[in-house]
C-alpha positions as CSV (number, residue, x, y, z in Angstrom):
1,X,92.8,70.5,-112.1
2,X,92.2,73.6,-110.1
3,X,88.7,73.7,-109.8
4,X,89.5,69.3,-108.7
5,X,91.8,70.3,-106.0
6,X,89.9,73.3,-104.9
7,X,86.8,70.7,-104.3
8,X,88.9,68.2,-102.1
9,X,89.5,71.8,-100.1
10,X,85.6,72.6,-99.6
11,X,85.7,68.6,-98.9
12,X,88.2,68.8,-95.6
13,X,87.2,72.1,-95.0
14,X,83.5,70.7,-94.4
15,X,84.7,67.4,-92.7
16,X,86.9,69.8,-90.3
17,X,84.6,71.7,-89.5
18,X,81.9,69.0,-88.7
19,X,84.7,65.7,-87.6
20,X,82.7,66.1,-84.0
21,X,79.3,65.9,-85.3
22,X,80.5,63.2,-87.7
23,X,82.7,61.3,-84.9
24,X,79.5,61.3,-82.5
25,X,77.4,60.3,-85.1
26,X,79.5,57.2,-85.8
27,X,79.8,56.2,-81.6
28,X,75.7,56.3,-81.6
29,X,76.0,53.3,-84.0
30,X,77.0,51.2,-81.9
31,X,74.9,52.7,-78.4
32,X,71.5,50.8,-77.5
33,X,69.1,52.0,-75.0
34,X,65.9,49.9,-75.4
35,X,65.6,48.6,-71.9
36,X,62.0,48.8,-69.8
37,X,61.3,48.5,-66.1
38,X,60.1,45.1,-65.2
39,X,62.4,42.7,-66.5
40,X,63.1,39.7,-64.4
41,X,66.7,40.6,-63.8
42,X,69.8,42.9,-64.6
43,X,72.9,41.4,-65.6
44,X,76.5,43.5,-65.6
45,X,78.4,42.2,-68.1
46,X,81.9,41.6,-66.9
47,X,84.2,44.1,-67.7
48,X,84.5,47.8,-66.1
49,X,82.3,46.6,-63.2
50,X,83.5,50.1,-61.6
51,X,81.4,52.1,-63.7
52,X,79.1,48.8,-64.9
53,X,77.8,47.9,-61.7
54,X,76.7,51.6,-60.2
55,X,74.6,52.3,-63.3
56,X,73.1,48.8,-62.9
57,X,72.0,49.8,-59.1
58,X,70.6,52.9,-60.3
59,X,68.6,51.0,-62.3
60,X,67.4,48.6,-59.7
61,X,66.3,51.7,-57.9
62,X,64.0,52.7,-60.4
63,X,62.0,49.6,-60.7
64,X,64.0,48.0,-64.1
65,X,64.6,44.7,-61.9
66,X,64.5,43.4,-58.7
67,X,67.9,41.7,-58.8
68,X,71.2,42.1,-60.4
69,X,73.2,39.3,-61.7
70,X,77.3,39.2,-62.0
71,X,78.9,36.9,-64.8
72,X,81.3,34.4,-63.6
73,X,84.6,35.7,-65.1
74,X,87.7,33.9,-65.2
75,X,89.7,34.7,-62.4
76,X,93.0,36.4,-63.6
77,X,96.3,35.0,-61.4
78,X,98.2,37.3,-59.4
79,X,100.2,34.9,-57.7
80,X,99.1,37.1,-54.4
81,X,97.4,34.3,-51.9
82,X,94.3,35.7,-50.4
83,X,93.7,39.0,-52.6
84,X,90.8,39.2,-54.2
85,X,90.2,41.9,-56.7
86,X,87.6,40.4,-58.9
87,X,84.5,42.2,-60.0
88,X,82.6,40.3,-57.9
89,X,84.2,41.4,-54.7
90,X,84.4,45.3,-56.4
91,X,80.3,44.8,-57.0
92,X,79.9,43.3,-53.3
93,X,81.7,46.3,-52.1
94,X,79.5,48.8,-54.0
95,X,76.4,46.8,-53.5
96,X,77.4,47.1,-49.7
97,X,78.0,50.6,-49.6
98,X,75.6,52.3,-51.8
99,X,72.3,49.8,-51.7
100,X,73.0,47.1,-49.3
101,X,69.5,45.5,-49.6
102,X,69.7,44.8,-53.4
103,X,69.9,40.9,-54.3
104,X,72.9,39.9,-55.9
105,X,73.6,36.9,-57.2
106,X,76.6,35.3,-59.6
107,X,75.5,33.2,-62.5
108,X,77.6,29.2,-62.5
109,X,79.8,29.1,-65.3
110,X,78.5,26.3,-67.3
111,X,82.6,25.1,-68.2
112,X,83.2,25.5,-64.3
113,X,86.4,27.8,-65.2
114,X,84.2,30.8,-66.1
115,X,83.8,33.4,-68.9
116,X,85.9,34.7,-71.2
117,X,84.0,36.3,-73.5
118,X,80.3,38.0,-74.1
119,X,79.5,34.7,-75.8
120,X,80.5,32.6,-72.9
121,X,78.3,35.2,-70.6
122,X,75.5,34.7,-72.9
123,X,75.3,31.0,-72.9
124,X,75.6,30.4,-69.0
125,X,73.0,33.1,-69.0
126,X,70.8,31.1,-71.0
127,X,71.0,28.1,-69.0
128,X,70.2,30.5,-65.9
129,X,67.2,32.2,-67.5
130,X,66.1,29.0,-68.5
131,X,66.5,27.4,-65.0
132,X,64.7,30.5,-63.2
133,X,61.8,30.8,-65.3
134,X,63.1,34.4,-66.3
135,X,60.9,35.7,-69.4
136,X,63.3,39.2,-69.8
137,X,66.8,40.5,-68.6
138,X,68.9,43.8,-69.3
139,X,72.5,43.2,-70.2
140,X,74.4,46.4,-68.7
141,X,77.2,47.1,-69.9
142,X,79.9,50.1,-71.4
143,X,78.0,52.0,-74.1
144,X,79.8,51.2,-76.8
145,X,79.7,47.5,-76.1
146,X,75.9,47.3,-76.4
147,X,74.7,46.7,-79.9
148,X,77.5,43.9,-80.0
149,X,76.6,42.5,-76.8
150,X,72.9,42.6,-77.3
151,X,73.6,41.3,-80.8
152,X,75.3,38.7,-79.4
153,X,72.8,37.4,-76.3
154,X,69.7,37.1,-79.4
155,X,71.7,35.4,-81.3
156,X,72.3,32.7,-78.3
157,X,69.0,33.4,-76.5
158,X,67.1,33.1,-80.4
159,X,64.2,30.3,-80.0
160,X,63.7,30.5,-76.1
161,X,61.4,33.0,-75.5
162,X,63.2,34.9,-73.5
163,X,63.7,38.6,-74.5
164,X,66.8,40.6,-73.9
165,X,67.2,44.4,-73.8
166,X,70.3,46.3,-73.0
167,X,71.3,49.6,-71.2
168,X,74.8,51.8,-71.6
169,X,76.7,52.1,-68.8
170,X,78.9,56.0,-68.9
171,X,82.6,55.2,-69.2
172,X,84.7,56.4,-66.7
173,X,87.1,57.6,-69.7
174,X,85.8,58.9,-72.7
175,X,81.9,58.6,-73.7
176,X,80.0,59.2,-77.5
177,X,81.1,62.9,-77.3
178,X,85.2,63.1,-76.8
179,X,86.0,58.9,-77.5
180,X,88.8,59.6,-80.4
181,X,90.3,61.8,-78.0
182,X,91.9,58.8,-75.7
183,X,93.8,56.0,-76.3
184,X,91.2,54.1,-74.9
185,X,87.9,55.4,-76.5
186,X,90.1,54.9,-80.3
187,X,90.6,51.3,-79.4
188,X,87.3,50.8,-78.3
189,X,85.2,52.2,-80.9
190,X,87.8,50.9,-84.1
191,X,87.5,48.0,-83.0
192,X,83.8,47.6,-82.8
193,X,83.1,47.1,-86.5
194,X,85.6,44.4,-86.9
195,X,84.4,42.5,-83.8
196,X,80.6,43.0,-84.7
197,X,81.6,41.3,-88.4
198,X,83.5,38.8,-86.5
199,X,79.9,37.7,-84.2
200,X,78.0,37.8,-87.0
201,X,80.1,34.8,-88.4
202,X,79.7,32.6,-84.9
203,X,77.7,31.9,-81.8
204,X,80.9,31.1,-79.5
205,X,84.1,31.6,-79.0
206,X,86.6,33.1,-81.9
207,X,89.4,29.9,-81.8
208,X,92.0,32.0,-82.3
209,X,91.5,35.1,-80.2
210,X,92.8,34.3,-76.5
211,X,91.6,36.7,-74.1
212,X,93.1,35.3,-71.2
């Protein structure tokens, strides 16, 4: 029993000592990176457009697209007649003040009411790429959001021809290296494995998750 016990020790001592190594380890699972200069267009997932958005001009400006696409998000309701704070006027803003020549355009929501999830962004940008001629795009978006983003869009986009990379955006909170140490970067990365089992079930919307 004592030499059982003094292996579960060496065990925690080992995972103490390492839990940083281990912890990053397990963020890079769900990072993807795989994005080339070129591609028709880059589309900013909705969603932390603060942080989203900048990375996705830096990109423009070395060569990964000429354009930069915004998804059509649902509108959230404030009750505050003429206020806008959605992403689109945040990007505009950004766009305006950082690289005011860069094209920017908003992709239609195909249900007119717009998106509520990356599957709903995925579709509409389908019809788009389909309607432009596009033959590659880069999803940007958080880092931790790309493998199940990017999952997602081939899984929509499978059969059109049209290839889709994606690149990490750094989150203005917590990144691969310190995420368990926020409330925020423990939501976001726990939660991953049981959305990316959820996607790999459907090619729409989850019925009973309301995200508005």
């Amino acid at each position: 029993m004592k030499k059982i016990l003094f292996c579960f020790f060496l065990c925690g001592v080992c995972i103490f000592l390492n839990a940083s190594s281990l912890l990053t380890g397990y963020a890079g699972l769900f990072s993807v990176h795989n994005a080339t200069p070129g591609a028709d267009a880059l589309v900013v997932l909705g969603g932390g457009i603060e942080t989203r958005f900048p990375h996705a001009l830096e990109l423009y400006q070395q060569g990964y697209a000429d354009k930069i696409l915004l998804t059509d998000l649902r509108p959230p309701t404030l009750g505050i007649p003429d206020f806008d704070c959605s992403e689109r006027a945040i990007a505009r803003a950004q766009r305006d003040f950082f690289e005011p020549g860069a094209p920017l355009a908003v992709v239609p929501s195909r249900s007119g009411r717009g998106c509520v999830s990356t599957f709903d962004e995925a579709w509409d940008l389908l019809a788009y790429s389909q309607s432009k001629g596009y033959a590659r795009i880069i999803i940007v978006t958080d880092a931790f959001h790309t493998r199940r983003a990017l999952y997602a869009f081939r899984k929509v986009f499978q059969g059109s021809g049209i290839t889709v990379e994606a690149m990490g955006a750094p989150n203005a909170v917590f990144n691969e290296r310190n995420w368990w140490r926020s409330d925020r970067g423990l939501k976001s990365y726990l939660l991953e494995p049981l959305l990316l089992t959820v996607y790999f079930f459907t090619r729409s919307n989850i019925p009973f998750l309301e995200n508005f």
